[in-house]
N, C-alpha and C positions, 0 to 999 in steps of 0.2 A: 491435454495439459498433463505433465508429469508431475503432479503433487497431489499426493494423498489427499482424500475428500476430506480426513478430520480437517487437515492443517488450513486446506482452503475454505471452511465452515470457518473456525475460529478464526482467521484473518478478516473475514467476511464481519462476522459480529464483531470487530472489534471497531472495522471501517466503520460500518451502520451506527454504532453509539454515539463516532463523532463527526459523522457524515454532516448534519448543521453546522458543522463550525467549518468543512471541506472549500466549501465558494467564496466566505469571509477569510480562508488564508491565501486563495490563489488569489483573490485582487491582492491581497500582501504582498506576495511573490511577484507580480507584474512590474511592480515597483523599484526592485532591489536588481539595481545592473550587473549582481554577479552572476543570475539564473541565465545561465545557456539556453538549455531545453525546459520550458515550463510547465512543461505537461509530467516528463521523466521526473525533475525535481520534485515537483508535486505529488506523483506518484510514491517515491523513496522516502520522501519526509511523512507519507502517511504509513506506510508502511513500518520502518519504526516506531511512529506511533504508536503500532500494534504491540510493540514490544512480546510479542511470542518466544524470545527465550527465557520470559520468567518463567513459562510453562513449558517449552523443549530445549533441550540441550544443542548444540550447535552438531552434534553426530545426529539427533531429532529429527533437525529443519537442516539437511545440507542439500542445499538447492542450487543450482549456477545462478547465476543472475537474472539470465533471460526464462528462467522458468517464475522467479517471483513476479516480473514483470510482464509474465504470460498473466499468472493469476490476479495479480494486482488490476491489469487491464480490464480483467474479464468482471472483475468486482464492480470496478468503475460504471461499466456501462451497463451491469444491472442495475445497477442503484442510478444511474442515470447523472453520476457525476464528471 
């Protein structure tokens, strides 16, 4: 994975705090016929969640896409979401 261990800790703790609320918003998501990929969707919306540019600047956290969703992935299934 190409992201810094800080940035993947704090995306980590951020998942974790509202990891309980993660399974009550994908049945939400199931729902709404605009979700293509509901795993992806689900992934991004948590992600924001983390809101990590209150804490780095956009030069901080400049990641492609496919490495937040390398990290984001990797979060998931330790936490077993």
């Amino acid at each position: 994975m190409k992201m810094s261990q800080e940035h993947y800790n704090y995306i980590k703790e951020k998942v974790i705090g509202i990891a309980n609320l993660i399974p009550k918003y994908k049945e939400h998501l199931k729902t709404d016929t605009r979700v293509k990929d509901l795993n992806k969707r689900l992934l991004w919306d948590v992600f924001y969640s983390t809101k990590i540019y209150n804490n780095y600047s956009y030069q901080e956290f400049d990641y492609k896409d496919t490495r937040i969703e390398t990290a984001m992935k990797a979060i998931f299934k330790e936490l077993n979401l």
